[in-house]
N, C-alpha and C positions, 0 to 999 in steps of 0.2 A: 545034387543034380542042378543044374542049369537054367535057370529060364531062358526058353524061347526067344529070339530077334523079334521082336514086331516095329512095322518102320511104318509112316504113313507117307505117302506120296507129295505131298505139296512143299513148295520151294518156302524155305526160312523169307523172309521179307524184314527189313530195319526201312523207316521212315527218318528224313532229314530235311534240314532245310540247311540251305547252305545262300548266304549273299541273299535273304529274303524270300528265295524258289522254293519252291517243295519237289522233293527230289525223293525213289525208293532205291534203294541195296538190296538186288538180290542174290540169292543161294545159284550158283552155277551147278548148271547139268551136268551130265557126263561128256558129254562131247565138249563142252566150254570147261572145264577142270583141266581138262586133256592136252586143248588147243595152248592154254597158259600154261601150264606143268614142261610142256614143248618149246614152247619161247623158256620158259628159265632155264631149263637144258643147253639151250644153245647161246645162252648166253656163262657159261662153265666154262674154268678152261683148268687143265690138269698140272701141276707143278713136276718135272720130276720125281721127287720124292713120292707122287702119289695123292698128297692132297688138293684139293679142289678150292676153289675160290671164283668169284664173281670177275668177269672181266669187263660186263659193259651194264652199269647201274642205268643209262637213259632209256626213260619210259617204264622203268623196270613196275611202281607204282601205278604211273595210268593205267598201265597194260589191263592191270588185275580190275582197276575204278571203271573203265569205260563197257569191260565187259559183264559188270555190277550194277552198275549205275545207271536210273531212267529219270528223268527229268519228268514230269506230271505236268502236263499243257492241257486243259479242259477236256479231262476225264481219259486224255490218251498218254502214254509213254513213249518217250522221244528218247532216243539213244544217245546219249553223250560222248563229244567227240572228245579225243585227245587231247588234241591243239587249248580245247575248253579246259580238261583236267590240268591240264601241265602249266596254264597262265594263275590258277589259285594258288593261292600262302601253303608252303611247304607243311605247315602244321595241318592245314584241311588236307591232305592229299592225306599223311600218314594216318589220322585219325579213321579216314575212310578205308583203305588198306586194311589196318588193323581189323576194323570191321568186317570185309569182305573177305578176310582169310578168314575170321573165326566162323562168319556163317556158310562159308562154304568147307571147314573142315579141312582146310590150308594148313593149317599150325607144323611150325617146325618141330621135331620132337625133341630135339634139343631143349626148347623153350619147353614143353612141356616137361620133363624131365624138372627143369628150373623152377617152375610152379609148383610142382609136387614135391621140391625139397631132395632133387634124387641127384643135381646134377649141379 
């Protein structure tokens, strides 16, 4: 027999600092999952044959960071803007990315598959 689902309600949180700021990454809701899952959709485009591929990478990163991502200014969280994400070193964008798919349960299954030696 199975055990039970038991989930508890509070969003994942990772703490950063990035360029000296203290910044948090958090776990997206269901409605911000959705809103992004939506933008990567429409950035799809279908090959004849059937396969799918990416056809517009800009922003593809921020999209995921800015709706992740809160700056920490004297005890409040300020939203990080795009234009902000997209001027940092291409390594801080991916590092964070990376981070905000796994705490929001993003992961490609491909890539899993890959981790577990399946694929």
């Amino acid at each position: 027999m199975t055990e039970p689902l038991s989930f508890d309600l509070d969003r994942k949180e990772q703490t950063a600092t990035i360029g000296g700021d203290d910044y948090v990454l958090r776990e997206l809701d269901g409605k911000e999952r959705d809103r992004y899952l939506n933008s990567l959709g429409n950035r799809m485009k279908t090959s004849p044959n059937g396969g799918q591929s990416l056809k517009n990478f800009d922003g593809l990163q921020a999209s995921l960071i800015t709706a992740s991502l809160f700056k920490l200014e004297g005890g409040e969280r300020v939203a990080v803007k795009e234009a902000t994400v997209q001027a940092w070193p291409a390594r801080v964008l991916t590092g964070l990315f990376n981070a905000a798919k796994e705490l929001s349960a993003l992961g490609d299954e491909e890539d899993e598959d890959d981790e577990e030696g399946n694929g």
